[in-house]
C-alpha positions as CSV (number, residue, x, y, z in Angstrom):
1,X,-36.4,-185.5,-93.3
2,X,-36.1,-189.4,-93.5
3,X,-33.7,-191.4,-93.2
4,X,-31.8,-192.8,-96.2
5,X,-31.0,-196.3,-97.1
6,X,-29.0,-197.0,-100.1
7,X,-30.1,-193.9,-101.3
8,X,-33.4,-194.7,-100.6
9,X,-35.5,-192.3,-98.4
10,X,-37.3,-194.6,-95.3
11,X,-39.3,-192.0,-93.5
12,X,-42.9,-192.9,-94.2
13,X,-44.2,-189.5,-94.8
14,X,-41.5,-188.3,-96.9
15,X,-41.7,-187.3,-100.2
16,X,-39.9,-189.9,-101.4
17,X,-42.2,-192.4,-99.3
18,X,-41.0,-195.8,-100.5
19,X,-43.9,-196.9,-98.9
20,X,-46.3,-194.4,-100.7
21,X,-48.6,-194.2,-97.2
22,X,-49.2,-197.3,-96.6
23,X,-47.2,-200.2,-94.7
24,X,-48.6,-202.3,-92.0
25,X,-46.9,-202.5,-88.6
26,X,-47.2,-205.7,-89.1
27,X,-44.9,-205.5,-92.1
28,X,-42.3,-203.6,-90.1
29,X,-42.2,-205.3,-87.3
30,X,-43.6,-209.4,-88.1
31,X,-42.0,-210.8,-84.5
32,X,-42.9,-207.8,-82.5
33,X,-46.9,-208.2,-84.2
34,X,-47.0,-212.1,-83.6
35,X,-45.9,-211.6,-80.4
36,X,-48.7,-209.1,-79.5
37,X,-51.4,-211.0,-81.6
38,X,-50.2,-214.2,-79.4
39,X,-50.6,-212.2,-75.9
40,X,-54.0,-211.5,-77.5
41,X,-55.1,-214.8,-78.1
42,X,-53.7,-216.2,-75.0
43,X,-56.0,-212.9,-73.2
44,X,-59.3,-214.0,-75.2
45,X,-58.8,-217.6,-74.0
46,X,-58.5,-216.4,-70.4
47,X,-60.9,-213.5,-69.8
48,X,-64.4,-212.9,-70.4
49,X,-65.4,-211.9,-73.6
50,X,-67.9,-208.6,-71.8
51,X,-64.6,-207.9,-69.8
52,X,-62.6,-207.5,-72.6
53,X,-65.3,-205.5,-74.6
54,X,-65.6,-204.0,-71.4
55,X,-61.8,-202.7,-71.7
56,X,-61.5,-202.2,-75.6
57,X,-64.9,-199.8,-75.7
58,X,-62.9,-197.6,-72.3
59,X,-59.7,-197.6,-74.2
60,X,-61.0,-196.5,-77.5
61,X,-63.0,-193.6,-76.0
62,X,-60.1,-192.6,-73.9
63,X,-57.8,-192.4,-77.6
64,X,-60.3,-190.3,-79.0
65,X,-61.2,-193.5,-81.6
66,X,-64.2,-194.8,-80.4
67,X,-67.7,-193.2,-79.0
68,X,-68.2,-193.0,-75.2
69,X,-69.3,-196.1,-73.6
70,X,-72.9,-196.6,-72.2
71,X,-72.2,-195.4,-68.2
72,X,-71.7,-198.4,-65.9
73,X,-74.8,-200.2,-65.3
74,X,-73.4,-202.0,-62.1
75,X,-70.5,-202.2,-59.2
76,X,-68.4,-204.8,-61.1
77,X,-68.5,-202.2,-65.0
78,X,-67.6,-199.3,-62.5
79,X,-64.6,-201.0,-60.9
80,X,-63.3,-202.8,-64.0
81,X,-63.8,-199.1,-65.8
82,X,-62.1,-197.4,-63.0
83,X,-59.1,-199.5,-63.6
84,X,-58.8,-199.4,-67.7
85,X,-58.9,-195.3,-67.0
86,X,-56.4,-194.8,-64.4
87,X,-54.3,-197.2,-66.1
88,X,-54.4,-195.1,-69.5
89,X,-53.9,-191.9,-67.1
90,X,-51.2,-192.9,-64.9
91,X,-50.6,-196.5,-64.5
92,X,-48.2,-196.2,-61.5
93,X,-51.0,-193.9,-59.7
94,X,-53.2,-196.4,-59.6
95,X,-54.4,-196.8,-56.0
96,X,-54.7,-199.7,-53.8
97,X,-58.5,-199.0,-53.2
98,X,-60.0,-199.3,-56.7
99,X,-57.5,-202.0,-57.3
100,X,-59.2,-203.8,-55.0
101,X,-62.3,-202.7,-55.4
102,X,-61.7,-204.0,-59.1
103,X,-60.2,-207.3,-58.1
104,X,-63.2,-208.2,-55.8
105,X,-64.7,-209.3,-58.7
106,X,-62.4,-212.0,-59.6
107,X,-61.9,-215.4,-58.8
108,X,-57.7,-215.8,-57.7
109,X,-55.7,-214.5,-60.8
110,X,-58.5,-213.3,-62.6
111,X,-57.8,-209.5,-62.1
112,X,-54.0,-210.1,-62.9
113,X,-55.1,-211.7,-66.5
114,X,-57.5,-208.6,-66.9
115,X,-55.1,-206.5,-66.0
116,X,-52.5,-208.0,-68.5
117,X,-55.5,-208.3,-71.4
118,X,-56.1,-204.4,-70.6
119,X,-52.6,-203.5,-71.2
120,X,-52.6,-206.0,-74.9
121,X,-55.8,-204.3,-76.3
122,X,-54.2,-200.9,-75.2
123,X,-50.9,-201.4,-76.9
124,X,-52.7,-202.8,-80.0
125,X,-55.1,-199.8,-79.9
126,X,-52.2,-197.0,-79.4
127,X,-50.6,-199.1,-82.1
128,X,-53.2,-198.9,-84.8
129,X,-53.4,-195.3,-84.2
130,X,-50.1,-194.6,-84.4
131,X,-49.9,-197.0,-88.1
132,X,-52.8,-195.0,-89.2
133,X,-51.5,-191.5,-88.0
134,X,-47.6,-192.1,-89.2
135,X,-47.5,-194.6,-91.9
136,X,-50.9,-194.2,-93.3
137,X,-52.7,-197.2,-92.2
138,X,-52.8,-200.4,-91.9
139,X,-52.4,-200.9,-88.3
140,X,-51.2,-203.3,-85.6
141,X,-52.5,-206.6,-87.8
């Protein structure tokens, strides 16, 4: 059952689907979207393009929306991978030694800002699923 507004059933996948199936996040939600699509700008001005291709390809195969990434070619794609993983896993498990082992790779600050890019691309990933899965499409943009 939805919730109803003037009368007006709200839920998405109601019957009475004022939407009919398809509303954008981005609709919804305009401050909450700009403010992820500014974190993702601000992300792709600060970390390597490959690193953040690096991170979207792990986090889409992870959702179960993407295909499985070619398997790590060197120490650096290993460590960064081991990171994106755990973090969809269990963020606070993460352990000091592939942390590290990750941040080696980094200039100062550098593993911090993929780190934070990681966490955008997930959100806007779990995001899109979710538009697509509840409100019928559309997703985060």
């Amino acid at each position: 059952t939805g919730r109803l507004r003037g009368g007006t059933c709200v839920h998405p996948r109601s019957r009475c689907d004022p939407y009919q199936g398809r509303v954008r996040v981005s609709e919804l939600q305009p401050e909450a979207s700009s403010a992820l699509d500014a974190a993702l700008a601000r992300a792709r001005e600060v970390v390597d393009p490959a690193d953040l291709a690096l991170a979207q390809s792990t986090i889409d195969c992870m959702l179960g929306h993407g295909p499985a990434p070619s398997p790590a070619s060197d120490e650096r794609t290993a460590d960064l991978t081991a990171v994106v993983e755990q973090m969809l896993i269990d963020v606070a498990s993460l352990d000091d030694a592939t942390a590290l082992r990750a941040a080696r790779h980094f200039p100062d600050g550098g593993f911090a800002d993929f780190v934070m890019a990681s966490y955008v691309i997930e959100a806007r990933t779990r995001l899109r699923l979710a538009s697509d899965r509840l409100l019928g499409g559309g997703g985060a943009g």
